[in-house]
C-alpha positions as CSV (number, residue, x, y, z in Angstrom):
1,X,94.5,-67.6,120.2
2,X,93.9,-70.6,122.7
3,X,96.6,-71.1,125.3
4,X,97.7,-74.6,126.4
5,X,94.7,-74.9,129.3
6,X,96.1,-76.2,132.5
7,X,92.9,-76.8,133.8
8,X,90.8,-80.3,133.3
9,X,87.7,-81.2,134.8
10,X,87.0,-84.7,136.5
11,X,86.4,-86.8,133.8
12,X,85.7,-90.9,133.8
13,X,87.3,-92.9,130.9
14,X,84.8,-94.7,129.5
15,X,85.3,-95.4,125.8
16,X,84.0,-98.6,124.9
17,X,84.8,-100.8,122.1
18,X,83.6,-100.1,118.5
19,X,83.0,-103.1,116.5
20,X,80.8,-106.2,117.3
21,X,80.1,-109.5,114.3
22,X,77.5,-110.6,112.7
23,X,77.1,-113.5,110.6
24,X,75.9,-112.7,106.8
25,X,75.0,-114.5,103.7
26,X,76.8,-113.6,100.6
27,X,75.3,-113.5,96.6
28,X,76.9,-116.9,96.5
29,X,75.0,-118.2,99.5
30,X,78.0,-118.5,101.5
31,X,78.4,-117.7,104.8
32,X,81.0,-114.7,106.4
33,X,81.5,-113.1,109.4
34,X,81.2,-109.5,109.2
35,X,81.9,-106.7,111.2
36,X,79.6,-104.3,112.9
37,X,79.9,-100.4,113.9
38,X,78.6,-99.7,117.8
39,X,75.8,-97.3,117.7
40,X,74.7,-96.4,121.5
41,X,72.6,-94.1,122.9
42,X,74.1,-91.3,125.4
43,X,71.4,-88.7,127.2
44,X,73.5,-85.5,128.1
45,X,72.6,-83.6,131.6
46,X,73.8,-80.8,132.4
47,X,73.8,-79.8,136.2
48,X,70.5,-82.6,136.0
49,X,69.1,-80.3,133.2
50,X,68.6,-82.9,130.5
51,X,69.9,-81.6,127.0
52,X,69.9,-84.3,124.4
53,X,70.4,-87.7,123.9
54,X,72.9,-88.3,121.1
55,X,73.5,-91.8,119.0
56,X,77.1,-92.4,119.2
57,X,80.2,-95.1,118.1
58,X,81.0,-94.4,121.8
59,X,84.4,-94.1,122.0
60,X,85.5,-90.9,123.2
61,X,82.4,-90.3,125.0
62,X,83.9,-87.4,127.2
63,X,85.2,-85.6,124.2
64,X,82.0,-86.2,122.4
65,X,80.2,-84.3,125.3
66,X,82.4,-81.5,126.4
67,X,82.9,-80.7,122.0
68,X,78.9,-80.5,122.2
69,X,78.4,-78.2,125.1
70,X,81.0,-76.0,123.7
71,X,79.9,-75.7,120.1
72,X,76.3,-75.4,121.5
73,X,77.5,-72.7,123.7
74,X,75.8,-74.2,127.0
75,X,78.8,-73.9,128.6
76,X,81.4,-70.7,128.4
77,X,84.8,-71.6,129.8
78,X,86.7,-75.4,131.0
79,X,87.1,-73.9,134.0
80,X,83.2,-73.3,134.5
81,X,83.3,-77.5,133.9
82,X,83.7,-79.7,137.4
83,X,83.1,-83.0,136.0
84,X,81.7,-85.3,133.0
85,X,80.9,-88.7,134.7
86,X,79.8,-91.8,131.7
87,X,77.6,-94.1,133.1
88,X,76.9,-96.7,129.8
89,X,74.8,-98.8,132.3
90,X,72.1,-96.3,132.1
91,X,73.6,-94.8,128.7
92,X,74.2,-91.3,130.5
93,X,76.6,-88.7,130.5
94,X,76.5,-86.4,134.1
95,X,78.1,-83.0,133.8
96,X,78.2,-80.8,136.3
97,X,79.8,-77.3,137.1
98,X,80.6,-74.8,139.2
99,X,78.3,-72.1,138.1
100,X,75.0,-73.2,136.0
101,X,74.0,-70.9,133.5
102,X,70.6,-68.6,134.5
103,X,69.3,-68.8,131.3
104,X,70.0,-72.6,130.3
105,X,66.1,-73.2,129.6
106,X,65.9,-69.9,127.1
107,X,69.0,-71.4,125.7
108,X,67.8,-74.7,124.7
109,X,64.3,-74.0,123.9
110,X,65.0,-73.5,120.3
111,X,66.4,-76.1,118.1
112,X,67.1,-77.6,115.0
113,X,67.2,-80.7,113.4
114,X,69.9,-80.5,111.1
115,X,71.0,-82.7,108.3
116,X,73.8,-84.4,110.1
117,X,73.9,-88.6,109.8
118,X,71.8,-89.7,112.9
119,X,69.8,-86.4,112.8
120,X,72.0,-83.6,114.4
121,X,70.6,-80.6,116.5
122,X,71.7,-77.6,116.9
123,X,70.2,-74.4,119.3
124,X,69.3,-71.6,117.6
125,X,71.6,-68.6,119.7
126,X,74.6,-70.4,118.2
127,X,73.4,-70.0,114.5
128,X,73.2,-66.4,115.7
129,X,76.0,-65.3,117.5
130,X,77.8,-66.2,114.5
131,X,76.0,-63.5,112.2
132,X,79.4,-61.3,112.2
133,X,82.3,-63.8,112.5
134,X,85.1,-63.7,109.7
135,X,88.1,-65.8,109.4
136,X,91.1,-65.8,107.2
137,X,91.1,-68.3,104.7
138,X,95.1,-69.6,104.3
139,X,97.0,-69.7,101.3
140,X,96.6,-73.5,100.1
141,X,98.0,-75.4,97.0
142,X,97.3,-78.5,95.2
143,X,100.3,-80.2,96.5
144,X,99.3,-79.1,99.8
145,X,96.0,-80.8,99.8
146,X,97.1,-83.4,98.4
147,X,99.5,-84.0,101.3
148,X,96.7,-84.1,103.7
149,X,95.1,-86.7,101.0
150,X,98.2,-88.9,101.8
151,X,98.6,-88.0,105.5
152,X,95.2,-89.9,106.2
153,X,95.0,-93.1,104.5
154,X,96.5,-94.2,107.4
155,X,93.4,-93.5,109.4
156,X,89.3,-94.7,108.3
157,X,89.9,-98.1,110.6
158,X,86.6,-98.6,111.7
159,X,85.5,-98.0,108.7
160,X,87.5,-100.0,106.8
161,X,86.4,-103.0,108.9
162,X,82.9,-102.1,108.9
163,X,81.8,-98.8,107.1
164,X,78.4,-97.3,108.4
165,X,80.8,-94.4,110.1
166,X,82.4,-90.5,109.3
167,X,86.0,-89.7,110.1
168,X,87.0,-86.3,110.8
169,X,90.4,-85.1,111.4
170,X,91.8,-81.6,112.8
171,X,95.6,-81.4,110.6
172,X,98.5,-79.1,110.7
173,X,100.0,-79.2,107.6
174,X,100.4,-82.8,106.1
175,X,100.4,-84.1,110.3
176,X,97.3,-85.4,111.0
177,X,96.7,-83.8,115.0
178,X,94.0,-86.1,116.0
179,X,91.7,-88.4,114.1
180,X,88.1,-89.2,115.4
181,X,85.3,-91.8,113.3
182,X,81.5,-91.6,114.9
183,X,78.6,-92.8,113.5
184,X,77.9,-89.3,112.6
185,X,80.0,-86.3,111.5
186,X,78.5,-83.5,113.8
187,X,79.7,-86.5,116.6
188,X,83.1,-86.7,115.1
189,X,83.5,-83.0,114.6
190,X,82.4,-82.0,118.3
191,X,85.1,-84.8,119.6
192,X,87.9,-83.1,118.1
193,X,86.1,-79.5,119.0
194,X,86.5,-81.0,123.0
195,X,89.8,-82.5,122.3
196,X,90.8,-78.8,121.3
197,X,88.8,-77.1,124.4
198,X,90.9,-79.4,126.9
199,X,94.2,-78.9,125.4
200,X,94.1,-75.6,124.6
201,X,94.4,-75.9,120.8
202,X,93.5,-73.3,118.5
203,X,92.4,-73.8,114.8
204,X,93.4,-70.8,113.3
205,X,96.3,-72.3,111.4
206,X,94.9,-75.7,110.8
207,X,92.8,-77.4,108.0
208,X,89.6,-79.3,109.0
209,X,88.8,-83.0,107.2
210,X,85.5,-85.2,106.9
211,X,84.6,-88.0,104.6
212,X,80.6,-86.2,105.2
213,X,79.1,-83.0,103.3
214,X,79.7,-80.1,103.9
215,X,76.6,-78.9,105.1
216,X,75.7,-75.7,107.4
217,X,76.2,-77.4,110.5
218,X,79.6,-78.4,109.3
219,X,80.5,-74.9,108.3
220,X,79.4,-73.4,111.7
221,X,80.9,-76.4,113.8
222,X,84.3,-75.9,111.9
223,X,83.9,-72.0,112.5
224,X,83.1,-72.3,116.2
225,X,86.8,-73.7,116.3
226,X,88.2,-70.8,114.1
227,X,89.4,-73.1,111.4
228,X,89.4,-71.6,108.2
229,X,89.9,-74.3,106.1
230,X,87.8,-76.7,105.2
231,X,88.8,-80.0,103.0
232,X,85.6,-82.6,102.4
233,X,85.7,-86.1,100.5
234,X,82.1,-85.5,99.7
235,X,80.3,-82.7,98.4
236,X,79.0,-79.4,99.5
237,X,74.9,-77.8,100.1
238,X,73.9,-74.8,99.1
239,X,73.7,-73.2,102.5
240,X,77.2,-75.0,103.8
241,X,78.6,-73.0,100.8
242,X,76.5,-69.4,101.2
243,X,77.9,-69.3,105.3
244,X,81.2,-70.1,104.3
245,X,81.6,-67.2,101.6
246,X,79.6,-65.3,104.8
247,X,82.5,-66.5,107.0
248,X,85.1,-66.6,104.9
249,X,86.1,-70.2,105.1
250,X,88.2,-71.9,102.7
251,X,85.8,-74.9,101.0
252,X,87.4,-77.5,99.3
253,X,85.0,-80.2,98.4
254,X,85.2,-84.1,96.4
255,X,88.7,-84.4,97.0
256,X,89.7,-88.2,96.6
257,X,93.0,-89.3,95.0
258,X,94.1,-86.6,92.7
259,X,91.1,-84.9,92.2
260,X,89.2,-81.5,94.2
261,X,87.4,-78.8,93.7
262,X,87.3,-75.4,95.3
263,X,83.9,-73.9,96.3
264,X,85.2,-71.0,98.3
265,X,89.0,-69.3,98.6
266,X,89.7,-69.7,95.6
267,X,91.5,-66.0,95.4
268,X,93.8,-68.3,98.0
269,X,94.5,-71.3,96.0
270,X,97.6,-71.2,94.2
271,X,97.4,-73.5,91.2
């Protein structure tokens, strides 16, 4: 279990805002004003060592990057973390530490695109060192998921204004612990995983939410942060579902209203 961290690297605070206009024409030929969702692009270094260049809503751009380099496994404690310095001017993110891995080349040499909205990547040691990881998948309800239904119709506000954007949200119980929308879910998803990292919360007793699929990358993200529940408004892949029956992760996909379905746990649902 994670313990509150007392440790935080140097970090700038440079969120910047989300929506813009646009004028558009409607079927009737009249004219509205319509809002857009930001989409900027944000090259990660690390210790100068350029990793990737994600497209992002930008606005938790610190979270965004220290969720990456966690769930990519570039970087092995916070406290190994100096500082994570946004510079949107030249749509960079500096992080540097106090000791650089040796092997940070190997480590990044093999990738994969993944499915993920905006094309997501992920290296190929972290599909690996998950090979033997198991969690316990909780005892849930229907009136328990449909709590966490209710707890966020509160939240989707950019998207609500705009759309073109995934909200993910990490929830304890029907409380809803932090909510994060990206232009992406494997952005949204590695915000909350840094959110987590810097304040020492652990996911073993939480539930994970995202209006995307529930894809491979999804499952492994969510397991990375030992959360072994997984709710979804959208539907599942074939491989999302085969690693969480491998990792025993609680799947419940198409849940909208009053309506789900469970993929995997289902010897956990009480119905």
């Amino acid at each position: 279990m994670l313990q509150v961290a007392n440790y935080r690297p140097q970090m700038t605070d440079a969120g910047i805002h989300s929506l813009h206009t646009t004028q558009v024409v409607d079927e009737n030929g009249q004219f509205r004003e319509m809002s857009l969702t930001g989409e900027r692009p944000l090259t990660v270094y690390l210790d100068s060592h350029e990793i990737v260049t994600l497209m992002t809503l930008g606005s938790q751009p610190e979270l965004l990057t220290l969720g990456y380099l966690r769930n990519q496994g570039l970087v092995d404690r916070l406290e190994d973390i100096e500082s994570i310095q946004v510079d949107w001017d030249v749509e960079a993110v500096a992080v540097t530490t106090h000791r650089q891995k040796d092997n940070i080349k190997e480590l990044t040499s093999r990738r994969t695109v993944t499915s993920g909205c905006g094309q997501g990547t992920m290296f190929g040691h972290v599909i690996d060192s998950l090979s033997q990881l198991k969690l316990d998948c909780p005892v849930f309800s229907a009136e328990s998921i449909y709590a966490v239904l209710k707890a966020l119709t509160e939240y989707n506000e950019i998207y609500k204004q705009a759309g073109a954007v995934h909200g993910c949200a990490l929830c304890n119980g029907d409380k809803i612990e932090i909510f994060v929308e990206d232009v992406g879910r494997h952005n949204a998803v590695d915000a909350i995983s840094g959110w987590m990292w810097l304040n020492g919360i652990a996911g073993h007793d939480k539930v994970f939410y995202t209006t995307g699929r529930l894809t491979s990358e999804m499952v492994i993200k969510v397991a990375q942060m030992q959360v072994p529940l997984l709710l979804s408004r959208s539907g599942v892949t074939e491989m999302g579902l085969k690693l969480a029956q491998q990792m025993g992760i609680g799947m419940v996909a198409r849940a909208k209203g009053r309506h789900f379905l469970v993929y995997n746990g289902l010897e956990q649902f009480q119905h």
